[in-house]
N, C-alpha and C positions, 0 to 999 in steps of 0.2 A: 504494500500500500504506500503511495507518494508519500509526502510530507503534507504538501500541498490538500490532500485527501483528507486527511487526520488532522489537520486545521481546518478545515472545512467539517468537520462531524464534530469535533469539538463546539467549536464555536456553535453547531445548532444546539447543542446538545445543553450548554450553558442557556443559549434561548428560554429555550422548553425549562429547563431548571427555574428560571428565575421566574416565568411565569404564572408556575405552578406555586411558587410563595404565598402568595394572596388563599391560594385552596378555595374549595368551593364552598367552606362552610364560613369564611373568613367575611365580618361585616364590611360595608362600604363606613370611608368613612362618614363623617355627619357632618356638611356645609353648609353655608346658610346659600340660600338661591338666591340670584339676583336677579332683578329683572331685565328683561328683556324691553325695548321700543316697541310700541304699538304698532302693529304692521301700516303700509299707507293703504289708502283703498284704492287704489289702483289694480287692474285686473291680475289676479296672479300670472305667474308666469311658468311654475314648476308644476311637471306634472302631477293631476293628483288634487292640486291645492285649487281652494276656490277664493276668487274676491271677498275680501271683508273689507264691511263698512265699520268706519267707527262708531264709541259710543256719542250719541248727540247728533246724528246726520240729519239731517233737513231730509224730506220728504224727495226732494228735490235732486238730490243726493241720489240718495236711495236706487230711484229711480234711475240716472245716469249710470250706476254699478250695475244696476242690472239688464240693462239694454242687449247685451251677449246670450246673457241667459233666455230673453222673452224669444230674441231670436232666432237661438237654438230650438226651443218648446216649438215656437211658428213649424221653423222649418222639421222639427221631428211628430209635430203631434196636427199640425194644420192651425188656422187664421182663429180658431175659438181659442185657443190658448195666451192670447194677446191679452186676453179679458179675464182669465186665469190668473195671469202670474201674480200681479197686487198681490188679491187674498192667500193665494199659495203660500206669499214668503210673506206675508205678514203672520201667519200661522208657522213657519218655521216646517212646513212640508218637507217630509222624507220618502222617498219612494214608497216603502212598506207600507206609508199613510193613505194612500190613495193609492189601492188597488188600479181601477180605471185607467187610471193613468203612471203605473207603475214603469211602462218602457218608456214612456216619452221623458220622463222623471230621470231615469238611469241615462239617458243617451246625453243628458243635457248639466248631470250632476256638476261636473267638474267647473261648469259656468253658474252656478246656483251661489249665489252671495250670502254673505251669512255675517250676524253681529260681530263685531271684535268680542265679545263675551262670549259667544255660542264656540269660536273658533276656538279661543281659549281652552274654556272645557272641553271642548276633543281633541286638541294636540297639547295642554299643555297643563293636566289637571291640577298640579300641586299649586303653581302657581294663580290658577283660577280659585284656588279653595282661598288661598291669602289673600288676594283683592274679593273675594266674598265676604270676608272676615272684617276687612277693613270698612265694605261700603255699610255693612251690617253696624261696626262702631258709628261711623260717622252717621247715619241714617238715625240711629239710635239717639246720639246726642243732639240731633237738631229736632228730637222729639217725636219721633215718627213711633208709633205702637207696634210692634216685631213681635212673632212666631220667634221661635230659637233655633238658632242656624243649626242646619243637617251636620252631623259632626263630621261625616267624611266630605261632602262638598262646600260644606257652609253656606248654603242656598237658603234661603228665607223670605217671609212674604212680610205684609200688613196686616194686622189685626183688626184693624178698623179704621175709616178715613175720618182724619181727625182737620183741626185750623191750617194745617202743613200744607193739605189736600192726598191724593192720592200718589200709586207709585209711578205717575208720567207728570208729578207735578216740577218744580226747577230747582228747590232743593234736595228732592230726593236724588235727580236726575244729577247733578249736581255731586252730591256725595259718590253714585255709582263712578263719573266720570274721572272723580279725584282718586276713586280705589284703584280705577284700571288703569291711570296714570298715562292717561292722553291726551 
């Protein structure tokens, strides 16, 4: 066997050594997470990934992000889907949710806009649980009446609509937008 050989199977052989240190039973350490920038709402670009709107969009907005998407619907499902889309993604529509329209749903997903908070919660949940936690304090403190956040998502409602107003009023809205730090 060369020399050349026997450094070369060494050397992996230390590889695999040192990698194995950690072991499988071995905990990760514990860091504090930092946050990450609010995506822009601009249309995504990687596969996969769908436009997200911020929290606070104007109607106006909204609307503009999803323009790809209605278009998509048009052209996979026909011209009634125009009239669809609104209510769809105002309800936060998942294919599963409407049967009926389950392919045209799927073909168009990857164009289907979705809140800066919803995006969160499905790619990024630890960090959703702590801006849940946060809007839940500030919400709280500016007197709003609160259910007691979910312990694994920290998601929570209103108990009652009080002088504040409700949960689309501008301080509540307000506090969620200071949690999610956009």
């Amino acid at each position: 066997m060369s020399h050349q050989m026997r450094l070369s199977r060494y050397a992996l052989g230390l590889v695999i050594l040192l990698a194995g240190c950690s072991g499988p039973d071995a905990e990760p350490p514990r860091v504090a997470s930092l946050r990450t920038p609010a995506p822009s709402s601009a249309p995504a670009t990687a596969a996969g990934e769908r436009p997200v709107y911020p929290i606070g969009a104007t109607d106006k907005e909204r609307e503009a992000i999803s323009e790809p998407w209605v278009a998509c619907l048009v052209a996979e499902g026909g011209p009634k889907w125009k009239n669809d889309a609104g209510p769809l993604l105002q309800k936060g529509v998942r294919p599963a949710d409407y049967p009926e329209g389950k392919k045209v749903l799927e073909a168009c997903l990857d164009k289907q806009p979705e809140a800066y908070d919803d995006h969160q919660k499905r790619t990024d949940p630890a960090s959703f649980t702590d801006n849940q936690r946060e809007w839940y304090e500030c919400a709280k403190g500016a007197g709003y009446k609160l259910t007691s956040p979910d312990p694994d998502t920290g998601e929570f409602g209103l108990t009652e609509v009080g002088p504040n107003g409700d949960a689309g009023s501008p301080k509540f809205l307000a506090c969620k937008k200071k949690a999610f730090a956009e």
